[in-house]
C-alpha positions as CSV (number, residue, x, y, z in Angstrom):
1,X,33.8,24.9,5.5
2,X,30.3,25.9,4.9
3,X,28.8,29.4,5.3
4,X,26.7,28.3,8.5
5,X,29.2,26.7,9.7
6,X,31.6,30.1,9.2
7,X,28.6,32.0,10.5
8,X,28.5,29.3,14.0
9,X,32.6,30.5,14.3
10,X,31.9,33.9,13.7
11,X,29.7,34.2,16.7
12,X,31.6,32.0,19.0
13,X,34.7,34.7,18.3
14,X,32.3,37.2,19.4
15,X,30.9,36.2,22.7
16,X,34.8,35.1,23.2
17,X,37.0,37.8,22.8
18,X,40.3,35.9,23.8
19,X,39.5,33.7,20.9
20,X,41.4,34.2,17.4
21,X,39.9,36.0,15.0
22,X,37.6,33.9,11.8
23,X,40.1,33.5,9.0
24,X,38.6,33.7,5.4
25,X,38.0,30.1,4.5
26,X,38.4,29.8,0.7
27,X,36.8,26.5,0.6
28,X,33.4,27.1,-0.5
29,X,30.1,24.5,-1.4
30,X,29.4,25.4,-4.8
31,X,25.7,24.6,-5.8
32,X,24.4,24.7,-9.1
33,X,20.9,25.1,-10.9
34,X,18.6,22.5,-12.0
35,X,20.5,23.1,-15.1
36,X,23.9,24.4,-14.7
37,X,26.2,26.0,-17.2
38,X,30.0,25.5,-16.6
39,X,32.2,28.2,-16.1
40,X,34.1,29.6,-19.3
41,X,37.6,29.3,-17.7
42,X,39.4,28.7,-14.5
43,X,39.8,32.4,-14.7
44,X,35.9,33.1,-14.7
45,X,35.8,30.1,-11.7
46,X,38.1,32.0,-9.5
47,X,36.1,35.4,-10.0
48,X,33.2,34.1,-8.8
49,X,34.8,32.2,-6.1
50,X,36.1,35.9,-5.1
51,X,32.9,37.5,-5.2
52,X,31.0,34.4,-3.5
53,X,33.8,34.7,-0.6
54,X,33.2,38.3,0.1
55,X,29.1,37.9,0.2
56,X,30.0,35.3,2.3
57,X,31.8,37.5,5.1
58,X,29.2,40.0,4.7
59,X,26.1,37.6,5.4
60,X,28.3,36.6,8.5
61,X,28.7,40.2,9.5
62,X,24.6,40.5,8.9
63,X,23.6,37.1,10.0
64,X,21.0,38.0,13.0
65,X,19.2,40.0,10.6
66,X,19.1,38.5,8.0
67,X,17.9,35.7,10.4
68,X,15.1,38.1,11.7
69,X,13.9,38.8,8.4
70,X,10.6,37.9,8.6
71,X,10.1,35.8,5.0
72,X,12.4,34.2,2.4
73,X,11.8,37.3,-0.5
74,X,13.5,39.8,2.5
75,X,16.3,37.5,3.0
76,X,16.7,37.3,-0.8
77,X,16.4,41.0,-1.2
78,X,19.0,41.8,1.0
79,X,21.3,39.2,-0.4
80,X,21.1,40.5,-3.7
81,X,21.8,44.2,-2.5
82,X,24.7,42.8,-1.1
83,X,25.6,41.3,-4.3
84,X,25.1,44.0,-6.7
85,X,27.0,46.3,-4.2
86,X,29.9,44.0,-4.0
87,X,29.7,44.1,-7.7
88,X,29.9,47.7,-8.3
89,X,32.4,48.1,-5.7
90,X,34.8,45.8,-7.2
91,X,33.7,46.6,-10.7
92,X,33.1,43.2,-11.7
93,X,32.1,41.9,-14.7
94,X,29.5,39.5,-14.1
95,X,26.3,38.0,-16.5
96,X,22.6,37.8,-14.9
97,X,22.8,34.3,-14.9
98,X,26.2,34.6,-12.7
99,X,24.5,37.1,-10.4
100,X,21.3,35.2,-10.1
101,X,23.2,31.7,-9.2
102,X,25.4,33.5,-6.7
103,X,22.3,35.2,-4.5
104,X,20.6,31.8,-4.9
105,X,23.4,29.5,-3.4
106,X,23.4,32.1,-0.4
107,X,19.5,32.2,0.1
108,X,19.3,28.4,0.1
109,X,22.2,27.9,2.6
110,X,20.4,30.6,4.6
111,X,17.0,29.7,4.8
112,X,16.8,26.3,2.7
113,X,18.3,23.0,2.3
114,X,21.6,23.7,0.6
115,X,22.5,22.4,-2.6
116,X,19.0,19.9,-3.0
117,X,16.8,23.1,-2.7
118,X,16.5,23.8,-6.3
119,X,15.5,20.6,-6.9
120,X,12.8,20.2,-4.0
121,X,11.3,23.3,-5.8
122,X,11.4,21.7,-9.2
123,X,7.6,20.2,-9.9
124,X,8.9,17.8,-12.3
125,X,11.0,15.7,-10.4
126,X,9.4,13.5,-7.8
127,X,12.5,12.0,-5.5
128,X,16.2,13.5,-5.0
129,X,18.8,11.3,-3.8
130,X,21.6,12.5,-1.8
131,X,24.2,9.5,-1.4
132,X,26.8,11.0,0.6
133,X,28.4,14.7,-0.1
134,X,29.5,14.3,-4.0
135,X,26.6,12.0,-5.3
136,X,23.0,14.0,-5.6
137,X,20.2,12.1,-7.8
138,X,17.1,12.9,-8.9
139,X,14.1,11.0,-10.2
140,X,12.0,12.8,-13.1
141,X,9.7,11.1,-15.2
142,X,10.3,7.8,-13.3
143,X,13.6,8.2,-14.2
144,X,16.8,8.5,-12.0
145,X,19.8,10.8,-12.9
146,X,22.5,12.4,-11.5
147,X,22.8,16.0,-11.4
148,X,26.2,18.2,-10.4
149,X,24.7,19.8,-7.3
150,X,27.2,18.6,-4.3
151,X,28.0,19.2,-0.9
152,X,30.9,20.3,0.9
153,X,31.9,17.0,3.2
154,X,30.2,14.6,5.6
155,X,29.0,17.6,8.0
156,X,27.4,19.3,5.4
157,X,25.1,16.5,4.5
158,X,24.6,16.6,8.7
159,X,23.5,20.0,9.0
160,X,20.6,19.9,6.2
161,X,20.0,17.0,8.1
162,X,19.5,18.4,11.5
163,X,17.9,21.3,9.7
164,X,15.0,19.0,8.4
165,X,13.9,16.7,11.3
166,X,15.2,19.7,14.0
167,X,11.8,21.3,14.0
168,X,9.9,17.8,14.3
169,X,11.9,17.2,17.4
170,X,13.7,14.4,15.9
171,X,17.2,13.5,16.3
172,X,20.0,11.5,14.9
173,X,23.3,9.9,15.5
174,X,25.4,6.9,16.0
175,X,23.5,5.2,18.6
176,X,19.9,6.0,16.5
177,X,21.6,6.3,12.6
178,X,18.4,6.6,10.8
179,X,15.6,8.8,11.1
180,X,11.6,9.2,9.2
181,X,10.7,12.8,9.2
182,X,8.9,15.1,6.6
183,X,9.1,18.7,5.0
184,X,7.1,21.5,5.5
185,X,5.3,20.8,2.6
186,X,4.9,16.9,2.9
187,X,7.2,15.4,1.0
188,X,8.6,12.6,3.0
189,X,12.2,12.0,4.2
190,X,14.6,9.6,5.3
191,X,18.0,10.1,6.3
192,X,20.9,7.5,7.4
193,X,24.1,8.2,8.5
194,X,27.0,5.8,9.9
195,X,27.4,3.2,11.2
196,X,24.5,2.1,8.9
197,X,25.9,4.1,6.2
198,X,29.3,3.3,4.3
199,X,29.3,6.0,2.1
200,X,28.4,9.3,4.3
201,X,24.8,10.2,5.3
202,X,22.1,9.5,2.8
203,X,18.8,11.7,2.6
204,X,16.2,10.6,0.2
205,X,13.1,12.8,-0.2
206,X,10.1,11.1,-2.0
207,X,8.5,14.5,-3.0
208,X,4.6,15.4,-2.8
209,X,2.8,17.5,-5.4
210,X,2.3,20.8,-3.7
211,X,-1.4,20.7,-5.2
212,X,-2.8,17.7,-4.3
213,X,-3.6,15.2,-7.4
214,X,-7.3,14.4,-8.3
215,X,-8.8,11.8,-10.1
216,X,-8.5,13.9,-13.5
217,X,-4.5,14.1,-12.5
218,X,-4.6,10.5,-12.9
219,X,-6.6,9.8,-15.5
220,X,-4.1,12.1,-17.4
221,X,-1.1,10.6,-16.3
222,X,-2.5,7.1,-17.6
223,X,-3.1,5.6,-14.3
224,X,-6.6,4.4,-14.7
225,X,-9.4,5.3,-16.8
226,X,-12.1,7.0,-15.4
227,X,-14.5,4.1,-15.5
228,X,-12.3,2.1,-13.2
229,X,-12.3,5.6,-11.2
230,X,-15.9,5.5,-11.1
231,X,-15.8,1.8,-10.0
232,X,-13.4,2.7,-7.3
233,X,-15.9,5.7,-6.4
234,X,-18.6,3.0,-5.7
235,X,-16.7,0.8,-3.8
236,X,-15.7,3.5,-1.3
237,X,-19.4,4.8,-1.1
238,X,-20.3,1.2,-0.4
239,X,-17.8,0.9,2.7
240,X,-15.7,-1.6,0.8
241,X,-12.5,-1.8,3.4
242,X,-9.4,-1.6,0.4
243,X,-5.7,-2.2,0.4
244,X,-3.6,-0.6,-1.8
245,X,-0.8,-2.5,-2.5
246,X,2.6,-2.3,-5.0
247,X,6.6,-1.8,-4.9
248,X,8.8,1.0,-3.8
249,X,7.7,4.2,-5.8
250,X,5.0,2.5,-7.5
251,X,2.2,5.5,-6.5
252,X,0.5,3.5,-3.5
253,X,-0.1,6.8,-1.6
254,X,-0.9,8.7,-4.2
255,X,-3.4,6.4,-5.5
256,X,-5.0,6.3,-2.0
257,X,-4.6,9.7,-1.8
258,X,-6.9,10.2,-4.7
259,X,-9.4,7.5,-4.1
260,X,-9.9,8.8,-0.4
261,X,-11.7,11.8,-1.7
262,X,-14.4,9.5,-2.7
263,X,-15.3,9.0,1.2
264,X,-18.4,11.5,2.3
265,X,-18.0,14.5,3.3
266,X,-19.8,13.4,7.0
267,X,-18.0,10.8,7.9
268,X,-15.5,11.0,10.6
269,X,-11.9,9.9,9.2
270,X,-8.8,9.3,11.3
271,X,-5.1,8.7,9.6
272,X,-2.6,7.7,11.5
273,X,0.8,7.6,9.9
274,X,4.5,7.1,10.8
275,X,5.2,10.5,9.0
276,X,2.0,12.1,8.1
277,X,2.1,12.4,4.1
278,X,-1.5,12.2,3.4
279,X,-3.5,15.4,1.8
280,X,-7.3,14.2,2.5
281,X,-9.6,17.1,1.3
282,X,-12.4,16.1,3.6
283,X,-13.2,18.9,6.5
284,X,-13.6,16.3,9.2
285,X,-10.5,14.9,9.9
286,X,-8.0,13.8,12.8
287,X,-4.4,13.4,12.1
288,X,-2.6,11.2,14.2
289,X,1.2,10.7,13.6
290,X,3.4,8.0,15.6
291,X,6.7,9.3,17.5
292,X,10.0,7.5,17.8
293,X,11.5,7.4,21.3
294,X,13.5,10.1,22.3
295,X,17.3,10.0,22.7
296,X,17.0,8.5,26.2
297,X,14.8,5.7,24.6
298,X,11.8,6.4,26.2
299,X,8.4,8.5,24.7
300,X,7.7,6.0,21.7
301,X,4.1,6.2,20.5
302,X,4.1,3.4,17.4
303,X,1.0,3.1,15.1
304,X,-0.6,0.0,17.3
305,X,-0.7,2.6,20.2
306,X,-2.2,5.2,17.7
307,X,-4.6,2.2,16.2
308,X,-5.5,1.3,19.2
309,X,-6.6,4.9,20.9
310,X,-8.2,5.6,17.4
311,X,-11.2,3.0,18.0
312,X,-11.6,5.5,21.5
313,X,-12.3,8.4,19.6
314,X,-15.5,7.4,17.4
315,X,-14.7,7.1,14.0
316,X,-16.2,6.2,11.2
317,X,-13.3,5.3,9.1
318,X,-9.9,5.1,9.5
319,X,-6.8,5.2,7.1
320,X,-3.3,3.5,8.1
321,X,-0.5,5.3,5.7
322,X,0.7,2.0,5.5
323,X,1.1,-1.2,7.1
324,X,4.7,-2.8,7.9
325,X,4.6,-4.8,10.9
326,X,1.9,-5.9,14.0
327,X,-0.4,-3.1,13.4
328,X,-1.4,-5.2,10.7
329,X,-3.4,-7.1,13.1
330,X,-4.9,-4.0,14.7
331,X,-6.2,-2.8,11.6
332,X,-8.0,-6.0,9.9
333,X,-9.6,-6.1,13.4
334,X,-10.8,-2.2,13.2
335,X,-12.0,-3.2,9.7
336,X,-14.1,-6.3,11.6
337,X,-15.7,-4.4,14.1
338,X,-17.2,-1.4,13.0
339,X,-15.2,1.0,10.9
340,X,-16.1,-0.3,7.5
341,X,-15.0,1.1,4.4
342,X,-11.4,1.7,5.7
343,X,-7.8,2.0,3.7
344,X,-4.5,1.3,3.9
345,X,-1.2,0.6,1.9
346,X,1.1,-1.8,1.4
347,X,4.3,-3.5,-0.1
348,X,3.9,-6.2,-1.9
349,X,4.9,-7.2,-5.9
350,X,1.1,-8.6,-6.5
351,X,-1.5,-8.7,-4.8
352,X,-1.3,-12.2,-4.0
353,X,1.9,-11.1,-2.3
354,X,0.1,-8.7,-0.5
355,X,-1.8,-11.2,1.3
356,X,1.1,-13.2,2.2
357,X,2.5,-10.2,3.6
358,X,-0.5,-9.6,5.8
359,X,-0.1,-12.6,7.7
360,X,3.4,-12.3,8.2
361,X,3.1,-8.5,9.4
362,X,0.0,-10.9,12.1
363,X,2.5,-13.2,13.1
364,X,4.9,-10.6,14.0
365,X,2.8,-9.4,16.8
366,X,4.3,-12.3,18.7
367,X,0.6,-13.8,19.0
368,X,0.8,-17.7,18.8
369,X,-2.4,-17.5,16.1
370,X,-3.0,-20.4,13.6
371,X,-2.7,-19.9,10.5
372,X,-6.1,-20.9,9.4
373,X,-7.3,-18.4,12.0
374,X,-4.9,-15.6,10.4
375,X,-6.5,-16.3,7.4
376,X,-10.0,-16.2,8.5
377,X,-9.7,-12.6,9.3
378,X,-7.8,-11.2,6.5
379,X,-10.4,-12.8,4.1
380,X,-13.2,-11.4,6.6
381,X,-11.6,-8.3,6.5
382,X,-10.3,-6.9,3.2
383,X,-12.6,-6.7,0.3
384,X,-10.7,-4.9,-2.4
385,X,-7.1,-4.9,-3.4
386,X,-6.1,-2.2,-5.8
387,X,-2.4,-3.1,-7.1
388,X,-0.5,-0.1,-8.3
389,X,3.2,-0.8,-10.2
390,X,6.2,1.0,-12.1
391,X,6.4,-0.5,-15.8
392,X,9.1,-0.5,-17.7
393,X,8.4,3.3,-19.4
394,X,8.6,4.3,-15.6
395,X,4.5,5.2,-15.6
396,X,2.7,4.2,-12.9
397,X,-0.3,3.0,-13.0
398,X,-3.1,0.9,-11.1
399,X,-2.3,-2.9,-12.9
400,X,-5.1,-5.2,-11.0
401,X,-8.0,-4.5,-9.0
402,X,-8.7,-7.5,-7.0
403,X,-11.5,-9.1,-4.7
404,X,-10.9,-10.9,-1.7
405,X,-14.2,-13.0,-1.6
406,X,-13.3,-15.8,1.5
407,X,-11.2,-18.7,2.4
408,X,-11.3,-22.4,1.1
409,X,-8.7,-25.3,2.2
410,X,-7.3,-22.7,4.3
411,X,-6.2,-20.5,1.3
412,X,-7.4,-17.0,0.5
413,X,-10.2,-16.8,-2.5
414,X,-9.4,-14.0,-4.8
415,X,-10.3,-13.2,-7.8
416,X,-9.6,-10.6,-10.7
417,X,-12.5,-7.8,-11.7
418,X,-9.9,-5.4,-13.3
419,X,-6.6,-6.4,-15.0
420,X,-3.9,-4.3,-17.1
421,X,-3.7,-5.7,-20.6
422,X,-0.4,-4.4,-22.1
423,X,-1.0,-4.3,-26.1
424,X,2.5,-2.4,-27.1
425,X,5.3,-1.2,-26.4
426,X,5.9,2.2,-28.5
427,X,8.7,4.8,-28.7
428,X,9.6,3.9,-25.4
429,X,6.2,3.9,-24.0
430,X,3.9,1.3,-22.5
431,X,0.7,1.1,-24.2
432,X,-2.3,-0.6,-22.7
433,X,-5.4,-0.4,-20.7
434,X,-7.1,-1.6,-17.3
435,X,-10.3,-3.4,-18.2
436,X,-12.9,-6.0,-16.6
437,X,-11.9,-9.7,-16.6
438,X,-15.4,-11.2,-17.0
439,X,-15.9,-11.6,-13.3
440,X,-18.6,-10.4,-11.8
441,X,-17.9,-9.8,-7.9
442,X,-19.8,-11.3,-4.8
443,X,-20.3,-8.2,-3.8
444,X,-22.1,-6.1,-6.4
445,X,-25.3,-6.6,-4.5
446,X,-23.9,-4.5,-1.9
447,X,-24.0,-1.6,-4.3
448,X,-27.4,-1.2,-4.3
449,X,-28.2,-1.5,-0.9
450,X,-26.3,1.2,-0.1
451,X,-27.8,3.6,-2.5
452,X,-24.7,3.4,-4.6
453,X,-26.0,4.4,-8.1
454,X,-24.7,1.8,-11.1
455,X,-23.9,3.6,-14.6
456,X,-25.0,1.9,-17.3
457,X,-22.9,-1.5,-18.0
458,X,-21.9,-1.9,-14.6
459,X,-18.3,-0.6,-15.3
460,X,-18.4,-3.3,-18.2
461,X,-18.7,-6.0,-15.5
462,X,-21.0,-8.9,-17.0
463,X,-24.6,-9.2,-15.4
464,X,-25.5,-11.7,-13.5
465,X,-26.2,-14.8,-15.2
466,X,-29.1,-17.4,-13.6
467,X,-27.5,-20.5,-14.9
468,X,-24.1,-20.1,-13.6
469,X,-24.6,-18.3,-10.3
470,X,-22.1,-16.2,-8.8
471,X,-19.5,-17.5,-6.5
472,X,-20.8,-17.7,-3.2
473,X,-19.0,-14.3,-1.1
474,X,-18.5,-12.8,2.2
475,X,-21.7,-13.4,4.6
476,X,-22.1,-9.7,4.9
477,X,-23.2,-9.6,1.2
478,X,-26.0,-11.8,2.1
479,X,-29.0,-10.6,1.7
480,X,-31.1,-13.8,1.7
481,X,-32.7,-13.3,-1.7
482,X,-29.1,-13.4,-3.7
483,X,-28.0,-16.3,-5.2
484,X,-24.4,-16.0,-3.6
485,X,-26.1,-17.8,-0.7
486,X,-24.3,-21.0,-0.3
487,X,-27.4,-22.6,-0.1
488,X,-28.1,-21.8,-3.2
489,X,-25.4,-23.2,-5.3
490,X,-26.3,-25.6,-8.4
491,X,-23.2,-27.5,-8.1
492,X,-23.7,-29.6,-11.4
493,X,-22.8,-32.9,-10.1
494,X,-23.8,-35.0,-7.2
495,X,-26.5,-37.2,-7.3
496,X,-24.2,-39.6,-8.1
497,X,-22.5,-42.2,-11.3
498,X,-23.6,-45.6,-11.6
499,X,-22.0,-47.9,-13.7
500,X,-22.6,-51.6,-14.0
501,X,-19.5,-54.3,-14.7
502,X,-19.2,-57.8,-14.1
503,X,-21.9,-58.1,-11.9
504,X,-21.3,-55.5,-9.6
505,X,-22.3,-51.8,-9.8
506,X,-19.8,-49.2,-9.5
507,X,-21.3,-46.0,-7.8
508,X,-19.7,-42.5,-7.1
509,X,-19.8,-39.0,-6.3
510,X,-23.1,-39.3,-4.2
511,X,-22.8,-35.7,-2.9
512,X,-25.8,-34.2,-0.7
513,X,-27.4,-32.8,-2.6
514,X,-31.1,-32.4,-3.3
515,X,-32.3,-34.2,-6.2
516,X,-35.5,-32.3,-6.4
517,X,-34.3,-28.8,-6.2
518,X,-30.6,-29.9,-7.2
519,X,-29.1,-27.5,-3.9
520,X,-26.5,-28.4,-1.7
521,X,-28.5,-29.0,1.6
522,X,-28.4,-26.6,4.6
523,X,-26.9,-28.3,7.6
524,X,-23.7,-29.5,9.0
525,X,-21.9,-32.7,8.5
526,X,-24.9,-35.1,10.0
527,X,-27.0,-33.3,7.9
528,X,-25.1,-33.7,4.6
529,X,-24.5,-37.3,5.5
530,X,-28.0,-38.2,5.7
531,X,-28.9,-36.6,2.0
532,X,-25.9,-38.6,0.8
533,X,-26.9,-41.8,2.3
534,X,-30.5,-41.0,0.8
535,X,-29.4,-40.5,-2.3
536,X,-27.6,-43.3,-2.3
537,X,-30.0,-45.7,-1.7
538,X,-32.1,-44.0,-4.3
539,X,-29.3,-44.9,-6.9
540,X,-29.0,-48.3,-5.8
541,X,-32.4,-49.1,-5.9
542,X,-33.2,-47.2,-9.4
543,X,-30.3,-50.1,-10.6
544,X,-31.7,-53.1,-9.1
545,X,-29.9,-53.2,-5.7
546,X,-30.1,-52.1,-2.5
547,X,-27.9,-50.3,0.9
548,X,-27.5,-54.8,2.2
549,X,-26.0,-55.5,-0.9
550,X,-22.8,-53.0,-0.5
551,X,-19.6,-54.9,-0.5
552,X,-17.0,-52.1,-0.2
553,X,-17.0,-48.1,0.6
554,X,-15.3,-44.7,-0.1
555,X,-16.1,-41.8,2.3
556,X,-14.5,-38.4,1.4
557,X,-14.4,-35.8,3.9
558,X,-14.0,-31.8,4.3
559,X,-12.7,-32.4,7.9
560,X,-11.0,-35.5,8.7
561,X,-12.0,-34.6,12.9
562,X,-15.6,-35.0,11.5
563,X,-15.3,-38.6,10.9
564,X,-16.9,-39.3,14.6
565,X,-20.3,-37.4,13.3
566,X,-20.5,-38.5,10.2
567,X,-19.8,-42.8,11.6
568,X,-22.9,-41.7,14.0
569,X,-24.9,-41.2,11.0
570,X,-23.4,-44.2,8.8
571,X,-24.2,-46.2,11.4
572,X,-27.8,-45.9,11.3
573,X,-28.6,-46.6,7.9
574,X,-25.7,-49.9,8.6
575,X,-26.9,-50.9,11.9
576,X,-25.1,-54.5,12.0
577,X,-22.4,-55.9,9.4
578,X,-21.8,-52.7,7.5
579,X,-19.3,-52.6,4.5
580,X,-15.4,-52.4,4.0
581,X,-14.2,-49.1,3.5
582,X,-11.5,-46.4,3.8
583,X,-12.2,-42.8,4.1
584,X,-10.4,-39.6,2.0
585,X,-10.2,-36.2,1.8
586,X,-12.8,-34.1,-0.4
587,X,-11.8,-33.2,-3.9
588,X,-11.3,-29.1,-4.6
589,X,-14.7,-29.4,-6.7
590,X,-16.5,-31.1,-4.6
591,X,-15.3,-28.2,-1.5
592,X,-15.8,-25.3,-3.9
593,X,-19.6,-26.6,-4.3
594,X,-20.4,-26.2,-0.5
595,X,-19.8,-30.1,0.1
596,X,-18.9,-31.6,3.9
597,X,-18.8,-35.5,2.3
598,X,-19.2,-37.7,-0.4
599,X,-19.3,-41.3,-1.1
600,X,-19.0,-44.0,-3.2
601,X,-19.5,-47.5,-3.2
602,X,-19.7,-51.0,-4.9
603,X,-22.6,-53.2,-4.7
604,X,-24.0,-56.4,-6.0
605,X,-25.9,-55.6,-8.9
């Protein structure tokens, strides 16, 4: 058995004095070092064992002070008097190393986690794995290994357990077999245990730095460069609301860890978290974390409840650790009505994945929403998706930084402003970089009216280019003077093709547009129908015929349920017999350009 759980017998023999007395237990967890070095025969083994067997019954015989010690270095102290007197007193022949590992085990059973602690105290390794009592992995470098540490049994594994999510008030057992909690320092943990688990409890610990990282930290590790830092810096200035998005490990929160310092220093931030893991630097700042029900099922508080009591408590932005299920919902509508510039996280494998994932996590509020309407407010809402990823090497770095710019045939607009371009693959090692894609956002006009100041370049994004104006964006980039106006966009085509054949003239593509200023018109579907009749008739005329002379018709539509408006308008310029014709839906060009209809026709020549 363990040494606590010796120590739990010792003291029920003592408040019980008809009880048998503790019998020396030889069975003993043996923990190793990051690095262990194997005994040099069974001989040495069972020395060790002897010596760990009599510490043991003196830490029992000690335990409530060594308990009341009142930090870790007096508990180690007095564990390694015990030790060195134990040594002398037996005259054994022990190394440092020997001595050192044998106070160690005891201080970490003691006032630790057991056989993991070494490794939660290594800096270099980022997650440990405990899969059941005789498996223990760690992750270092992106890479998993196993190491030798092990436990003693199943209620071993149970006790570090208890001993994490104990002062959380958190509990666990067969009828609730998993359990979210966190260590003092962070790092976050999650532990399952049977029925859910076949093969013992399981406790993985997704480590946190106990400095938090900083732009330059990143920037060494190869996550970014610092121009795509500096980019980031602007967009968080400018109240961009951003997702971060990628798979399991793949450095989501520490990349919005990192880019959260770039929010003011006056601005009111909440985070609300299931386990609070976030290390904001910021001085005004609320921490909200939610809380699972208690064991008789009642005293849940979930992340909607938190999202929901966060827009009570004025703030200015607010950051959700991540986003798994309905509050989903919650938070695209905090990022719609006021608290600009917010962040969250997310798993997803790209970004375009991300979105899909968005409106599933909507649906699962139960609401009976439309799609199109889910849509509408995810592309309303989030602005900037920054997808982070493991590669191969097992780096992790930010691989596409991606705008959400609105919604078209009821799909998502997105486009690329940042991609990772790998270029080799050397000595095991990914080589590459994260560099502009030739698209110039909607909303870099937004930059400068919010005082964002622009280095030089633009971050390598190309300038705006009269000629081929920029894709029309979210409304709240509008600034009237822009050309990202709708109204403004030069679609290239139109005004119509005539060609003449056998007598007939062949005529399509009359779009409304203005043939003087070569705009789309302003205006809904009556309005677009009347410039496309009127250019029409233009064409015919300019070729010898005429609006009577129409034999047949093709009428192309952005919204079928808009035929009704667009027939009152047809029907005025064809007051009596008007022409044959059948109606479609709008080509993809023609809706990207801003267009409500088209039409063709065929006419006497």
């Amino acid at each position: 058995m363990s040494l606590l759980q010796r120590v739990e017998r010792a003291q029920r023999a003592a408040a019980s004095p008809e009880s048998a007395p503790v019998a020396p237990d030889a069975e003993i967890v043996r923990v190793e070092p990051p690095h262990p070095k194997a005994a040099s025969s069974p001989a040495r083994e069972a020395l060790l064992g002897d010596i760990r067997r009599r510490v043991q019954d003196e830490v029992i015989a000690s335990f409530k002070s060594l308990i009341d010690a009142p930090d870790a270095e007096q508990v180690r102290s007095r564990i390694a008097a015990m030790v060195d007197r134990i040594i002398l007193d037996g005259a054994f022949s022990v190394t440092r190393d020997e001595r050192h590992s044998l106070v160690e085990e005891i201080v970490h059973e003691i006032t630790g986690f057991g056989p993991i602690e070494p490794y939660l105290a290594d800096e270099t390794i980022t997650e440990v794995m405990v899969n059941g009592p005789r498996h223990v992995y760690i992750e270092r470098s992106g890479k998993i290994e196993q190491v030798d540490a092990v436990f003693l049994n199943d209620e071993h594994v149970l006790r570090i357990i208890d001993r994490i999510i104990a002062p959380m008030g958190r509990h666990i057992d067969e009828t609730s077999p998993r359990v979210d909690a966190r260590l003092p320092d962070g790092s976050r943990v999650n532990a399952v245990i049977a029925p859910i688990s076949q093969i013992g409890p399981v406790i993985t610990v997704r480590k946190f730095a106990h400095r938090p990282y900083t732009v330059e930290d990143l920037i060494r590790f190869g996550t970014a460069t610092a121009e795509m830092f500096d980019f980031l810096r602007a967009c968080i200035e400018a109240r961009l609301n951003v997702f971060v998005s990628g798979g399991t490990g793949s450095g989501k929160t520490t990349t919005l860890n990192v880019i959260s310092q770039f929010i003011p220093e006056d601005d009111r931030i909440i985070t609300i978290e299931d386990a609070a893991e976030l290390q904001l630097r910021q001085e005004h700042v609320v921490t909200l974390e939610a809380r699972p029900p208690n064991i008789e099922g009642a005293g849940e508080i979930t992340i909607r409840d938190l999202l929901r009591n966060a827009l009570h408590m004025r703030p200015d932005r607010i950051i959700v650790g991540e986003c798994r299920s309905g509050e989903a919902l919650d938070m695209i509508q905090a990022m719609t009505t006021g608290q600009a510039g917010s962040l969250s996280t997310g798993h997803a494998n790209t970004t375009r994945d991300m979105l899909r994932r968005l409106e599933t996590m909507v649906l699962m509020t139960g609401y009976e929403l439309p799609l199109r309407a889910i849509r509408e407010q995810i592309a309303s809402a989030v602005d900037l998706i920054v997808h982070t990823a493991r590669l191969k090497d097992g780096s992790r770095k930010i691989v596409n930084i991606t705008e959400v710019f609105g919604i078209e045939d009821d799909e998502i607009l997105t486009q690329d402003i940042f991609a990772f371009e790998q270029t080799d693959f050397r000595d095991g090692k990914v080589i590459g970089e994260l560099r502009p894609t030739g698209v110039r956002p909607t909303f870099m006009s937004v930059f400068k009216s919010s005082g964002v100041e622009m280095p030089k370049g633009e971050f390598g994004i190309p300038p705006e280019d009269p000629a081929k104006p920029t894709r029309a964006g979210k409304g709240r980039w509008m600034d009237g003077t822009s050309s990202l106006a709708l109204a403004a966009t030069k679609p290239g085509f139109g005004l119509g093709k005539v060609v003449n054949a056998g007598g007939m003239l062949y005529v399509s593509a009359i779009g409304p547009v203005n043939p003087e200023t070569g705009l789309v018109v302003n205006g809904g579907i009556k309005e677009q129908s009347r410039q496309c009749l009127a250019n029409l008739k233009a064409r015919l005329e300019a070729s010898g015929s005429s609006l009577d002379k129409v034999a047949w018709a093709n009428w192309a539509l952005r919204e079928p349920s808009e035929f009704d408006l667009f027939n009152e308008e047809w029907l005025r310029w064809f007051p009596s017999d008007g022409p044959v014709g059948q109606g479609t839906l709008l080509p993809p060009s023609h809706r990207r350009a801003g267009f409500r209809v088209s039409l063709g026709v065929i006419a006497e020549a």
